[in-house]
DSSP file (Angstrom, degrees, kcal/mol; ACC not computed):
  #  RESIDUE AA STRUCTURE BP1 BP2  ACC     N-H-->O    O-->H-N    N-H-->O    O-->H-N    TCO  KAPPA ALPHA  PHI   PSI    X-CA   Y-CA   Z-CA
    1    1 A X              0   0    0      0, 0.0     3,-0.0     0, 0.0    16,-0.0   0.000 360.0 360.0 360.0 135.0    5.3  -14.8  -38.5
    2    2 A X        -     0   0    0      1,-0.1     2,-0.3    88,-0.0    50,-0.1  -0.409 360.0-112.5 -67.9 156.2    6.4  -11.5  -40.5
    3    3 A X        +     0   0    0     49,-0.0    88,-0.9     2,-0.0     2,-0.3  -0.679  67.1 114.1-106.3 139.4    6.2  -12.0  -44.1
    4    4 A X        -     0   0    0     -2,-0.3     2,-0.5    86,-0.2    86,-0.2  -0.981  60.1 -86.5-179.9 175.5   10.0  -11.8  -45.5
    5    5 A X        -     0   0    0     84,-0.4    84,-1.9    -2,-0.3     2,-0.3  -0.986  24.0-153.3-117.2 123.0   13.0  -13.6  -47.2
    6    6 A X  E     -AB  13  88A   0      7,-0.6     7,-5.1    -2,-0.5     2,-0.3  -0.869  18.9-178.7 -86.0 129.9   15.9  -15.9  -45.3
    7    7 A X  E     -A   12   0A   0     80,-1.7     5,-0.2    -2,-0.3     2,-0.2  -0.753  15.1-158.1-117.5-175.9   18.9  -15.9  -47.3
    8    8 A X  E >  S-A   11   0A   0      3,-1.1     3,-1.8    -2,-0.3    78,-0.2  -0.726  83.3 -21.2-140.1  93.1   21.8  -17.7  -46.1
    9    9 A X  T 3  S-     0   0    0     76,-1.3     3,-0.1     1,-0.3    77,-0.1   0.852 127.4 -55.1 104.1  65.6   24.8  -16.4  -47.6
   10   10 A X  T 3  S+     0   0    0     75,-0.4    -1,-0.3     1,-0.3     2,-0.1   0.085 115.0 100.0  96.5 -11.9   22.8  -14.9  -50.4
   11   11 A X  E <  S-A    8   0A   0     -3,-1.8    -3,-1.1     1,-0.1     2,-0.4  -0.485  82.6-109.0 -97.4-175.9   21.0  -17.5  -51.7
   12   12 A X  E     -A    7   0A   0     -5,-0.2     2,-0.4    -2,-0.1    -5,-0.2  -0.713  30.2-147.4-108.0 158.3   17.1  -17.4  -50.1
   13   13 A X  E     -A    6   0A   0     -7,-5.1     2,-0.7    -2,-0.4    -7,-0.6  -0.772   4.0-139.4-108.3 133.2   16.1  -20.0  -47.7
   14   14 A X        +     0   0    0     -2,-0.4     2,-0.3    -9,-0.1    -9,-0.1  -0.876  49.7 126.0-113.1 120.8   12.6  -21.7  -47.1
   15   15 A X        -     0   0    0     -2,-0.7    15,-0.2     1,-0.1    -9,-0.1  -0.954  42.0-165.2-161.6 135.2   12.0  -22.0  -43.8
   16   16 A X  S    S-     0   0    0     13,-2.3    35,-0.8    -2,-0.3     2,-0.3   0.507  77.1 -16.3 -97.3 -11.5    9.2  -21.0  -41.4
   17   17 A X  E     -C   29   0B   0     12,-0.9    12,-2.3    33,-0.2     2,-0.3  -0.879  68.8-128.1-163.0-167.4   10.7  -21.5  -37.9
   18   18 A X  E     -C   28   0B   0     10,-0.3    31,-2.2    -2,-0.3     2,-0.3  -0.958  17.2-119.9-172.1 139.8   13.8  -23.4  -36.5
   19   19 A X  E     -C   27   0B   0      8,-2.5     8,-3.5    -2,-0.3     2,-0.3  -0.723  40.1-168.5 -89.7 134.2   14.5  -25.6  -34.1
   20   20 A X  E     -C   26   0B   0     -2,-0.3     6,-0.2     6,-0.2    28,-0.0  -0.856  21.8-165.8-128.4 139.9   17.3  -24.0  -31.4
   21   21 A X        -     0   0    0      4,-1.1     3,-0.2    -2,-0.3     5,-0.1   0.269  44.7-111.3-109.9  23.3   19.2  -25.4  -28.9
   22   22 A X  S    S+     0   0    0      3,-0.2     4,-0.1     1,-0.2    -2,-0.0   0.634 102.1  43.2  59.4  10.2   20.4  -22.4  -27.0
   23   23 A X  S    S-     0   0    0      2,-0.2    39,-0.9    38,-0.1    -1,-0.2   0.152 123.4 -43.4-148.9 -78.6   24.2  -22.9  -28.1
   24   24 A X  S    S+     0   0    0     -3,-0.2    42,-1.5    37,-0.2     2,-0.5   0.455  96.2  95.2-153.4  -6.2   25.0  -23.8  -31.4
   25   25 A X  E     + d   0  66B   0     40,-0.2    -4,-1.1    42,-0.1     2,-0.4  -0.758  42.7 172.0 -93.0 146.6   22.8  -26.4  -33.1
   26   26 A X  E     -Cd  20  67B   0     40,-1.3    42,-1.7    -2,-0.5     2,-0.5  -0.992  15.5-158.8-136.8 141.4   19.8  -25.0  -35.4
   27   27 A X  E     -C   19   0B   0     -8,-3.5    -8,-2.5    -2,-0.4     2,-0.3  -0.996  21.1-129.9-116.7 133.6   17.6  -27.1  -37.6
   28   28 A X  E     -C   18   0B   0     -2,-0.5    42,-1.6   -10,-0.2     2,-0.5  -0.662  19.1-141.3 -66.2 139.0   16.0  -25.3  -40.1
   29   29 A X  E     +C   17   0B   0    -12,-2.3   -13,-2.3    -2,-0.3   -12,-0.9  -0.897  30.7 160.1 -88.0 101.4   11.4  -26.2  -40.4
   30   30 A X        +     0   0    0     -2,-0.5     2,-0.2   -15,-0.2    -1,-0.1   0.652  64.9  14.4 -70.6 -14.7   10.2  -26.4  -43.9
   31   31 A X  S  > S-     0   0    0      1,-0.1     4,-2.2   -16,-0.0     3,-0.4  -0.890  79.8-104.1-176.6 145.4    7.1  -28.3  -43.1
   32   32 A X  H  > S+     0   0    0      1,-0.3     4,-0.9    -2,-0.2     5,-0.3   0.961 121.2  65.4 -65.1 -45.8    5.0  -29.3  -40.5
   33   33 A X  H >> S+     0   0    0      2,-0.3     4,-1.7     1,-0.2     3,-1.2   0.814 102.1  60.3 -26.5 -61.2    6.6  -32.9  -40.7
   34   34 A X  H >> S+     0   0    0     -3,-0.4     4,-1.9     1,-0.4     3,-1.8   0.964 106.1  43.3 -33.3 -77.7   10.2  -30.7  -39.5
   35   35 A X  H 3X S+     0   0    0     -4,-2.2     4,-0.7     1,-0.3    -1,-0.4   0.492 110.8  48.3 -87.1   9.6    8.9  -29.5  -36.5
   36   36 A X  H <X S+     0   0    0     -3,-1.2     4,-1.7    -4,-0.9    -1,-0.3   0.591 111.5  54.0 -70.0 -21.7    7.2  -32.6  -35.1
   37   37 A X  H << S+     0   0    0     -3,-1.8    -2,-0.2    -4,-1.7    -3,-0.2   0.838 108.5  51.4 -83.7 -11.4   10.3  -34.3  -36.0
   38   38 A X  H ><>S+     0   0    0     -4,-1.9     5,-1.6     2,-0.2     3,-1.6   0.886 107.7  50.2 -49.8 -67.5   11.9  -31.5  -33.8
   39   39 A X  H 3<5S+     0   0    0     -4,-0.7     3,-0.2     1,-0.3    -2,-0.2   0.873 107.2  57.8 -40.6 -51.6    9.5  -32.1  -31.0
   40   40 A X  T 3<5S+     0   0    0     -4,-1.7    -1,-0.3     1,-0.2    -2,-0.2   0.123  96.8  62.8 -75.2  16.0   10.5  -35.9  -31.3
   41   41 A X  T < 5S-     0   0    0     -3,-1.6    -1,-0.2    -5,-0.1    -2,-0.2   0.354 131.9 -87.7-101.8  -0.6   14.1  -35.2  -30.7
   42   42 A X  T   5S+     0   0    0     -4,-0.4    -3,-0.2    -3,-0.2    -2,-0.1   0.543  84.7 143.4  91.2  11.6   13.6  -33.9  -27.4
   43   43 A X      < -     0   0    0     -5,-1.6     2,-0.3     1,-0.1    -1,-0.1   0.201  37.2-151.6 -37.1 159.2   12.9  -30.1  -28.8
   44   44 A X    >>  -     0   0    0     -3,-0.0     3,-1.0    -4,-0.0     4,-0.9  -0.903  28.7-105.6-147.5 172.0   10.2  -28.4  -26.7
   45   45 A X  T 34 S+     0   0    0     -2,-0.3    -6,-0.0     2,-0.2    -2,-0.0   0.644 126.1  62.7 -79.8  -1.9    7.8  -25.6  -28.2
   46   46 A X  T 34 S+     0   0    0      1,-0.1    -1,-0.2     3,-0.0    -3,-0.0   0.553  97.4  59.6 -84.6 -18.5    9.9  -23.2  -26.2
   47   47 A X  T <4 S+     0   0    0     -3,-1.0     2,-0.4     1,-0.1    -2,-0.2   0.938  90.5  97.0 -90.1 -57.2   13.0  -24.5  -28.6
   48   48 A X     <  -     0   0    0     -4,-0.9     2,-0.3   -29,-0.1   -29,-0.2  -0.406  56.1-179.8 -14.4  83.2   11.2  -23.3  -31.4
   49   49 A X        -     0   0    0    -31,-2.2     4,-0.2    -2,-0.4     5,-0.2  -0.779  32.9 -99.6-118.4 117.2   11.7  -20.0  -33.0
   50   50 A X    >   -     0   0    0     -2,-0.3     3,-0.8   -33,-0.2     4,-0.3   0.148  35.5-126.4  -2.1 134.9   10.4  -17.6  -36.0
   51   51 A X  G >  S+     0   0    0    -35,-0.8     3,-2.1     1,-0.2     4,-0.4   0.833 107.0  70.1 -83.6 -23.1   12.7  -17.9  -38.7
   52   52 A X  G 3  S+     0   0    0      1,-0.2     4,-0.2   -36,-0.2    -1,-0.2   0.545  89.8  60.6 -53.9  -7.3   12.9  -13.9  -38.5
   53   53 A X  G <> S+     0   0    0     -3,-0.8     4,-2.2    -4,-0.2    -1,-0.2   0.529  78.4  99.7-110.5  -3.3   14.7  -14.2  -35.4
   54   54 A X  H <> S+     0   0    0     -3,-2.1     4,-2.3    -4,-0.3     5,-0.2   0.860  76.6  49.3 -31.2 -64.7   17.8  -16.2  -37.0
   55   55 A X  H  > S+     0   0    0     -4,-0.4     4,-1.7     1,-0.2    -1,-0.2   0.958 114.4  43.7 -64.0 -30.5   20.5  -13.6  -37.5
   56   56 A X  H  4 S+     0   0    0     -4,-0.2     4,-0.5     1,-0.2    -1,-0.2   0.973 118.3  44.2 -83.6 -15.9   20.3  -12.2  -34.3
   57   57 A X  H >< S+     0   0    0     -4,-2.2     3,-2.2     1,-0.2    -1,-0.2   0.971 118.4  44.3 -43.0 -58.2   20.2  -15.6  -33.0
   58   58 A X  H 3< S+     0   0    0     -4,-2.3    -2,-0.2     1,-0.3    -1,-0.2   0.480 110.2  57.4 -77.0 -12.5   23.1  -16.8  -35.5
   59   59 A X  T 3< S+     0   0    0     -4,-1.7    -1,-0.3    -5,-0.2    -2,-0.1   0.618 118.2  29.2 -97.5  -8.0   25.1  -13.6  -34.7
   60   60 A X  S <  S+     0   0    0     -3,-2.2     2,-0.2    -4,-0.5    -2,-0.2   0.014  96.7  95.3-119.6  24.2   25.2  -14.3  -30.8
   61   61 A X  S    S-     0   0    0      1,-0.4   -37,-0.2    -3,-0.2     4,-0.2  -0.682  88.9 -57.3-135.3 158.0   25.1  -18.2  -30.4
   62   62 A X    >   -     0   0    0    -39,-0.9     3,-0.5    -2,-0.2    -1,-0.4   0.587  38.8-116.5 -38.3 179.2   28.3  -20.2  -30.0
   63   63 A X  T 3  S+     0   0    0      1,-0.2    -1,-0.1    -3,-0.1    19,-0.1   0.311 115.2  61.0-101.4   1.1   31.5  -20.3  -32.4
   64   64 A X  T 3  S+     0   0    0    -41,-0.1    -1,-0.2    16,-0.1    -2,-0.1   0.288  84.8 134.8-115.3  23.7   30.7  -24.5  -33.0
   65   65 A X    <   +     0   0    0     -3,-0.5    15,-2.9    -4,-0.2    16,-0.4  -0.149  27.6 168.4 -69.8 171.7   27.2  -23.3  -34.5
   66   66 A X  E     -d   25   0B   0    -42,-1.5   -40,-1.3    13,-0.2     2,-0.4  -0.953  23.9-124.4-168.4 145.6   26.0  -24.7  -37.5
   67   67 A X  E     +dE  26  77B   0     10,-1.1    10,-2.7    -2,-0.3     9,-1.6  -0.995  31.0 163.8-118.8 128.2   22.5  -24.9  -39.8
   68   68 A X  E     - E   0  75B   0    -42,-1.7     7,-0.2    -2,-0.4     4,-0.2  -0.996  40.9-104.3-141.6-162.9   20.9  -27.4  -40.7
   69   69 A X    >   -     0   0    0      5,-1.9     3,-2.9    -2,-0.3   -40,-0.1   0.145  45.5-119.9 -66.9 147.2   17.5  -29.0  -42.2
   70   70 A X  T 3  S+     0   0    0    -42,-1.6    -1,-0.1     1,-0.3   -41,-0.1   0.693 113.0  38.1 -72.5  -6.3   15.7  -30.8  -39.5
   71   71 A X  T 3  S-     0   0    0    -43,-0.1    -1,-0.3     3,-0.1    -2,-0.1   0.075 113.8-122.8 -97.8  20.7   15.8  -34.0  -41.0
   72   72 A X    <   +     0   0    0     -3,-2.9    -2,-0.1    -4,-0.2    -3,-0.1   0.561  69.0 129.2  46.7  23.3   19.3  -33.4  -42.3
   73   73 A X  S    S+     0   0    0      1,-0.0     2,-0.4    -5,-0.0    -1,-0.1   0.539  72.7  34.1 -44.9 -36.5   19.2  -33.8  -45.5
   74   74 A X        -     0   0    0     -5,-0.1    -5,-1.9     3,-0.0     2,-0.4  -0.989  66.4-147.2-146.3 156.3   20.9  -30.5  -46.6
   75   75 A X  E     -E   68   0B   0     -2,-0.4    -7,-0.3     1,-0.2     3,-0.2  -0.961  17.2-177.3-124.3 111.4   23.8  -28.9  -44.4
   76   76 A X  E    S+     0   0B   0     -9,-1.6     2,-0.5    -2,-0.4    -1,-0.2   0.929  74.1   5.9 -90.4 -62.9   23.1  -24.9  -45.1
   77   77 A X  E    S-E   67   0B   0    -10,-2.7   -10,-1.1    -3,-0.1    -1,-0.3  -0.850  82.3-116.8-153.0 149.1   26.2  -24.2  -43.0
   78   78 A X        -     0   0    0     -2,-0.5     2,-0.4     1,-0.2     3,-0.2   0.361  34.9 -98.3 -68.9-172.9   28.7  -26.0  -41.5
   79   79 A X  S    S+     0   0    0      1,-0.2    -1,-0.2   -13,-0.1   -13,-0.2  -0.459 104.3  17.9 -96.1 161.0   29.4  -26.2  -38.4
   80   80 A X  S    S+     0   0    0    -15,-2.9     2,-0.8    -2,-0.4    -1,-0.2   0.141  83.8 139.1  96.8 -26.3   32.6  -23.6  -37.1
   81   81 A X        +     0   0    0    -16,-0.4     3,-0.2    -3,-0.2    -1,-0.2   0.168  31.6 177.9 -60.6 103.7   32.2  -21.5  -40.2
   82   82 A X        +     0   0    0     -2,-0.8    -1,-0.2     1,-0.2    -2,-0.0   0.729  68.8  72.7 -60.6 -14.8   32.6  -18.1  -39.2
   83   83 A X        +     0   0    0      2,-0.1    -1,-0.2   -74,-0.0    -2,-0.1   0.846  69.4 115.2 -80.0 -48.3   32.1  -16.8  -42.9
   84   84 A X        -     0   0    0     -3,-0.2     2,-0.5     1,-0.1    -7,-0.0  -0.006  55.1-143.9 -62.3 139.6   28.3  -17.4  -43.3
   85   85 A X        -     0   0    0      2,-0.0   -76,-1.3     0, 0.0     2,-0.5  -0.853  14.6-173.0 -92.9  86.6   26.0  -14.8  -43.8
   86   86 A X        +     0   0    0     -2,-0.5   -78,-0.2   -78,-0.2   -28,-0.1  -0.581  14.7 160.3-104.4  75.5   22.8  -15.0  -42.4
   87   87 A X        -     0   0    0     -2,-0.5   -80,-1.7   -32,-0.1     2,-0.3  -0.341  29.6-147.6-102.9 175.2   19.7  -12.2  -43.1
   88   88 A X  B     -B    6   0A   0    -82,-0.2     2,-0.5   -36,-0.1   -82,-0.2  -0.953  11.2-172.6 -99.9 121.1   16.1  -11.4  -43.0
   89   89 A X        -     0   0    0    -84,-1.9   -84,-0.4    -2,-0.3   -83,-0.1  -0.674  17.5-145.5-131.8  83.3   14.5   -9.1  -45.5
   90   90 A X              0   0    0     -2,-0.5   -86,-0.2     1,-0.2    -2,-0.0  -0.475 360.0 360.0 -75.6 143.2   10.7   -8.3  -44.8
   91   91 A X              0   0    0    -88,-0.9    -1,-0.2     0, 0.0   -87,-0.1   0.403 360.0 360.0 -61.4 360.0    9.0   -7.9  -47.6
């Protein structure tokens, strides 16, 4: 992983990868604990992406996407919301 900042509509994100479904759901990974519970969801290591690769994911993945934390504790953004802002800024 490139060394860098995720913001999500500005504010900065901590996340080291994300769990993807190839349409519109993402859980963010804070913690190793994240992505095994990714893994147990039926998640594959193939689902499993860089966090660097978010916007361009999040700028070409369905119109019912949505992020959030893999145990789903915090809803970074909802799902439909067209508004949110998603970057990368390597250091």
């Amino acid at each position: 992983m490139s060394e860098g900042t995720l913001k999500i509509n500005g504010e900065v994100v901590e996340a080291t990868e994300f769990a993807y479904n190839g349409c519109h759901k993402i859980y963010l990974i804070t913690f190793g604990g994240d992505r095994d519970l990714m893994l147990e969801c039926d998640y594959t290591e193939d689902d499993i992406y860089p966090v660097e690769m978010l916007p361009d994911i999040w700028a070409t993945t369905c119109p019912l996407r949505f992020i959030s934390s893999a145990d789903l504790s915090v809803q970074y953004v909802e799902q439909c919301d067209q508004t949110a802002i998603v970057t990368w800024e390597p250091s």
